[in-house]
Structure formats: C-alpha cells, structure tokens
N, C-alpha and C positions, 0 to 999 in steps of 0.2 A: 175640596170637591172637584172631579175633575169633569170641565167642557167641554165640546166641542169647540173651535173655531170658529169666529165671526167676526160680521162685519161691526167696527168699530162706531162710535155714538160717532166720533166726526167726520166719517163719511156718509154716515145713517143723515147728521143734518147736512153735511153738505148736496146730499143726493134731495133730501126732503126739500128745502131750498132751491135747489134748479129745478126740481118738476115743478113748483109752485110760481117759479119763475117764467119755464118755459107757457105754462097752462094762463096764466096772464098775458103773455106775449098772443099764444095762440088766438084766447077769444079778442084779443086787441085785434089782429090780423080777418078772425072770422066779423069781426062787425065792420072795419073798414071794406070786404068785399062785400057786405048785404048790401051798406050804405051805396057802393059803386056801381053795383048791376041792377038796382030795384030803384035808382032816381036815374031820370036823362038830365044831363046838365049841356049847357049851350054849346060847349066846341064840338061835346059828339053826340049831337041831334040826327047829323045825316050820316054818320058812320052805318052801312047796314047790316053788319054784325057785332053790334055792341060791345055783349058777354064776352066773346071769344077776344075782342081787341082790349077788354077789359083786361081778361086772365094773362094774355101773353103779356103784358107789360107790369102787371099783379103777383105774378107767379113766382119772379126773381127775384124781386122786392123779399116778398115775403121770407124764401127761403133763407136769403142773406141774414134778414131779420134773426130769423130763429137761430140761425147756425151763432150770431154773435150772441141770444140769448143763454146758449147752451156753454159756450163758452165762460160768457160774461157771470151766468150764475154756478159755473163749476170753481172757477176759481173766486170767486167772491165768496161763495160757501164754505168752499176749505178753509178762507183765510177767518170770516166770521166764526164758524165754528169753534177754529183755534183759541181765539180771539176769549170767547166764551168760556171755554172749557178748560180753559188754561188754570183755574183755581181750583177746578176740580183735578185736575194731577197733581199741584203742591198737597192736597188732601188725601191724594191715593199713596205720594211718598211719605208723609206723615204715618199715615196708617201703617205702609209697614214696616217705616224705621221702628213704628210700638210693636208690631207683633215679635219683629227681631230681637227685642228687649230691653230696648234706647223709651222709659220712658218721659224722659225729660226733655225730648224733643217737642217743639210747641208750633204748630203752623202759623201764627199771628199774619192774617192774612192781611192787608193794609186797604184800603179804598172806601167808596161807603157801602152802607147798609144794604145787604140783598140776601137771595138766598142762600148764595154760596158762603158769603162772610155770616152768615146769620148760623149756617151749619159747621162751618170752620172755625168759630167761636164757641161753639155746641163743646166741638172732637178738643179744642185744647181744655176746656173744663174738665172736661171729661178725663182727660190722659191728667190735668194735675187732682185730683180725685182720686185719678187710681195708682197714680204715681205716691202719695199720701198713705192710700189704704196698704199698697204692697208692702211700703215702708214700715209700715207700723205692726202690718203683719211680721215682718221678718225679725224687729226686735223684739216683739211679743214670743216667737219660738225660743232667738236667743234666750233671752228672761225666764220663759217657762221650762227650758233646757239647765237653766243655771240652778233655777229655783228646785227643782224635780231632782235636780243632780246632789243638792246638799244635802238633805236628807238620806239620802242611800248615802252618801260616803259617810254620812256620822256613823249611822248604823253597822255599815263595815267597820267604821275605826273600833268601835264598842265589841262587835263582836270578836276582832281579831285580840284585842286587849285581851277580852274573857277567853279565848281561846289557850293563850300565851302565859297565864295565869288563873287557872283551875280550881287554887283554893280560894281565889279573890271571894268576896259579897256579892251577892249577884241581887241584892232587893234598890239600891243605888243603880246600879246596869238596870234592870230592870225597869226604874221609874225613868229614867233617862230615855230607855228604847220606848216606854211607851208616849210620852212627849213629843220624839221626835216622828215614829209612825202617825202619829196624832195630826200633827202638822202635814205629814205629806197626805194623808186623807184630808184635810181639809181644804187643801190647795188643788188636788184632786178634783172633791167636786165643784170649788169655785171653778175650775176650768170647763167642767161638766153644766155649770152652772150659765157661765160666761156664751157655752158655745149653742146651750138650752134659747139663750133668748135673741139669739142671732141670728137660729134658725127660724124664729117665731112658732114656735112647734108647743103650742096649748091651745087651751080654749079661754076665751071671751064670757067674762061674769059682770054684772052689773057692780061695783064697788064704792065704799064710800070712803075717800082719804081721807078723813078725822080721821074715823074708827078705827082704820090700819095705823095711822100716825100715836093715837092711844095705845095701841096693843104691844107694836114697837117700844115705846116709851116703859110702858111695865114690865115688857122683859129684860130690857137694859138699865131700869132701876137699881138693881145691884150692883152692877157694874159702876156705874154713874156716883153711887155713894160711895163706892171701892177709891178710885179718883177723887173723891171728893167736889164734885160738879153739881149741879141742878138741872133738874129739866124741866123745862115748862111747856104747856099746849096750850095753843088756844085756837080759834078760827071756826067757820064755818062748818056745814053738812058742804061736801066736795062730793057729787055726783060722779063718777066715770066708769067705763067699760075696760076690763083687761082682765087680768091675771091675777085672785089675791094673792096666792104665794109668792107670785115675782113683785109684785107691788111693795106687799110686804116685807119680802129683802132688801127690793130697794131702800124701804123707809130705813127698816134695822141696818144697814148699810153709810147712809146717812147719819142716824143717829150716832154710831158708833163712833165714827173717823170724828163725830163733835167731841166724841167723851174723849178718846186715848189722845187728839191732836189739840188738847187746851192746855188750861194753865193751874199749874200743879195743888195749887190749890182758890177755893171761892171763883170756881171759871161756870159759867152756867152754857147751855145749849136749850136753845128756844126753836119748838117745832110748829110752825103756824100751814092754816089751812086757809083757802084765800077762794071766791067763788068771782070770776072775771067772764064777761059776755058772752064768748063761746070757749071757753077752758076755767080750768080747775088748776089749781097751783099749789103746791107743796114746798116750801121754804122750812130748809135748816140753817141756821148762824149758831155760831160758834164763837165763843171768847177763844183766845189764843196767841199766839207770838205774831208779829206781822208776817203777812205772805206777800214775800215779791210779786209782783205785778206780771212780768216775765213769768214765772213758773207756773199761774193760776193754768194755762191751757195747758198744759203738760200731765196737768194732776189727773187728770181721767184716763190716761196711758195707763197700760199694763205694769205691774210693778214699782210705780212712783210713790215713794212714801215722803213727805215733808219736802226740804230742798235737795233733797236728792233720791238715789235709790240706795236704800241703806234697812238694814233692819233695827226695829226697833225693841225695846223691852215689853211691847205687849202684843202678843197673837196676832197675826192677821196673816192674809198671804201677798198684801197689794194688790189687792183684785178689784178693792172694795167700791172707788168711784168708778173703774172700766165696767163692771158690772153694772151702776146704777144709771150709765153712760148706755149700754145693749138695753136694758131692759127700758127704759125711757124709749131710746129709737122703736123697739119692738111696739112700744103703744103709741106710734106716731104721737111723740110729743117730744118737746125739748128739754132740754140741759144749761143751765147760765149758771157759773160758777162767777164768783167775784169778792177779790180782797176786801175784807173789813177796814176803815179807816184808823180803827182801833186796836188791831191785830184781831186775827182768826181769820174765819172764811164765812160766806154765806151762798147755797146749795138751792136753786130755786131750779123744779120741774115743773112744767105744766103741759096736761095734760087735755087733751078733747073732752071737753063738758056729755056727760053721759043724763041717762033715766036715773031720777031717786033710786038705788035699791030698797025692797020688800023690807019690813023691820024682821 
C-alpha cells in the first residue's frame, strides 16, 4: 500500500516529550512568578515598583530556563526514544527478512518481559508455525504430485502396450485400467476430502460418537475378518457438535489404518468412547508391530504409511491420518497419537462436549 511521507514514531515521541517537558518547565516558571509578585518579602518592602523589578531580573532567568529545557528535552527525547524503539526495528527487520522469503529467521529478542518481547516472542512463534505449515505444505504437493503422477503413467504404459499389440486380451488390460483409475479417484477425492475440512466448509449437527464409532465398525466388519482382526466397541453416549459425514470418515479412517496396519493374524482393534468434563474422546488402539517413537508424529503427514513412505498391498492413498488430523482441527478438537508398549498404535481424539442428540 503506498503512503504518504511522515513523520517518524521517534520524533513524534521525541517532540511528544519536549512539549511535555517544556509545559512543566513553563507552569514551573508561571508559579514561581505568582509566588514573587503576589507576596512582599523583606529586602523589597521599599522597592516602589515591585512587579516591574520583579520581571526585569525574572525575565532572563526564565528564558535561559526554557531555551535549556528545549534543548535538554530535544535531545534527551531523541536518545529515549531510540533507546525504546530500538526492539521494535529488530521486529520490523524480522518482519521482512519473512516477507522476502527467509522464514527461518527468528528475532529472539533478549531482556525481560514487556511489550515488545511479549510481541517479539508472539512474530517468532508465529514464523516457526508457518515456517512448519509452508513446509509441509510443499511436500504435501511433492507427494500429491508423485502420487497423481503414478497412476497416469500406469495407464499410459497399458495403453501404449495395447496400442502396440492389437490382438493382445484386452479383459486383463481392462481390469488392470480399471484398478488403477480406481485408485486415482480415490486419492482424488481424499484430496477433495482433505482440502473440504481445512476449509471448514459444512455445517454443524448435533452428533453422537458411539453411534458413529458403531456404524464405522460394521462397515469395516468385512474387511476386518478379510485380515483376520476383531473389533471391539465399547464406551459411553459421546455428545458433540460437528459434521456426521466428516466425523464418520474420520472414525472409518481410524478404524481402518487399525485393520490393514496390525498383525497378520489374531490382531484385534478396540474402539472406545470415553465422556471427560468438557470433551468427548474417541480412542482407536491397534495390535501391531512396534512403532518407533521418532516416527509416531510424522504419521499424520501427507503420504506416510508405516516407517516410511512406501505402498503397501492394500488400498489406500495415505491420506488417512492427514485427513482425520483436518478434520479433528476443523471441530476444534485435538489429535494424540502414541506408540503401544506392545506394538501398534493408539489414536485418541477429543472432541468439545456437545447437546445429547434427538434419538
């Protein structure tokens, strides 16, 4: 946005300052002359123009006075000013070393607690925040770039084969192409999915997590005995307000990553519902191989599957805990992932305590 010219905040308080200075001085100067012309004191009883021998020896005084006060607070202001403001320039070259693109520049202002370190403590949170979020954004493209990218080249390699080869079978091409369009629809709208609850772009329903946590549960029952897993529910009526559709991805989301990331076989996945003072909590655990420690915060990243990024033999796009990571943030609630002692994972959300919903 472009300004005009002005004047600058330290001379705005160095001026602020000398007039404050001089206007003290002045009424200093106007009560020592009421004090001198309105009492007689002994030596000039018989002076017979008081006032006037008052003023001429008054007069000079005074003015000395003021001219050293004008001085005294022009440069005592400029230097206080400085003095003051001086943290607020380390914060304004901060500012736009970030707009320039540096944001791993950190002002760490040093002294004690005030306003200025209180907001220059604010702006480096802030820059490692978004320092975090740019990052994550940017491998989140890569990743969505890589991932978007396999699929068309299968498809081109299949088509160029069948092209190449005319009398080939085309019911094997066929099941193959539709597989892998399959896969990039799906990853499609995980992404459509992903960016739905980032935007927070729904509406607000009264919900009850059992019930979503049940319904999840018996769509994934096939699956779950396909693996050879169990699933168990149990827990309370969970009151909250949000989204059932996102809720419910979430839950199936959760659920899922227990079924396809356990143990190949006799692994169970336990979905508990939990009612806490002002929140509602949704806890998935998993049987499974140990998960490093290290990796558990990584796992809600775009793409992460297991201890690495890698695909696996069963469906998915990776999207699965970034998604239940957007849609938690989207109902102001949190996320605590944490290794099992035992191998697996356990998945706890919670959630702001809502109204009972209507039966």
């Amino acid at each position: 946005m472009a300004r005009q010219p002005g004047m600058s905040i330290r001379l705005k308080l160095t001026l602020s300052y000398t007039g404050f200075v001089l206007l003290a001085g002045i009424l200093m100067l106007v009560t020592g002359w009421l004090f001198l012309t309105r009492s007689r004191h002994i030596g000039l009883v018989f002076v017979p123009d008081y006032r006037l021998a008052v003023a001429r020896d008054f007069a000079p005084l005074a003015a000395m006075t003021l001219l050293f006060l004008l001085v005294f607070g022009l440069g005592g202001g400029w230097f206080l000013a400085g003095r003051m403001l001086a943290p607020l320039n380390s914060i304004t070259h901060a500012t736009r070393t970030a707009a320039a693109g540096s944001l791993s520049h950190r002002i760490q202002l040093p002294g004690r607690q005030d306003e200025f370190r209180e907001l220059a403590d604010a702006f480096d949170t802030m820059l490692a925040q978004l320092e975090a979020h740019v990052g994550e954004q940017r491998r989140f493209a890569a990743n969505a770039s890589h991932e978007l990218r396999t699929p068309l080249a299968v498809t081109k390699a299949l088509l160029d084969v069948a092209r190449a080869d005319p009398d080939r079978a085309t019911d094997p091409l066929i099941d193959r192409l539709h597989t892998v369009n399959t896969r990039a629809i799906d990853l499609t709208e995980a992404l459509l999915l992903l960016s739905r609850a980032d935007r927070q772009t729904f509406t607000r329903e009264h919900v009850d997590l059992s019930l979503v946590a049940e319904e999840a549960t018996e769509t994934l029952l096939p699956l779950a005995e396909k693996h050879g897993v169990t699933l168990e529910t149990a827990g309370d009526i969970a009151p909250t307000t949000g989204s059932p559709a996102l809720l419910l991805q979430l839950t199936t989301n959760l659920v899922h990553n227990g079924i396809v990331h356990n143990l190949p076989e006799h692994g169970s996945v336990r979905i508990t519902t939990e009612v806490r003072p002002y929140t509602v909590a949704l806890t998935v655990e998993n049987t499974g191989e140990p998960v490093p420690p290290g990796l558990v915060p990584r796992l809600t990243e775009p793409f992460q599957r297991g201890t690495e990024r890698v695909h696996t033999d069963h469906p998915g796009a990776g999207l699965g805990l970034a998604i239940v990571r957007s849609i938690t943030h989207a109902h102001h609630g949190t996320l605590t992932l944490a290794a099992r002692p035992t191998g697996g994972l356990r998945v706890t959300v919670e959630l702001p305590a809502g109204a009972a919903p209507r039966p």
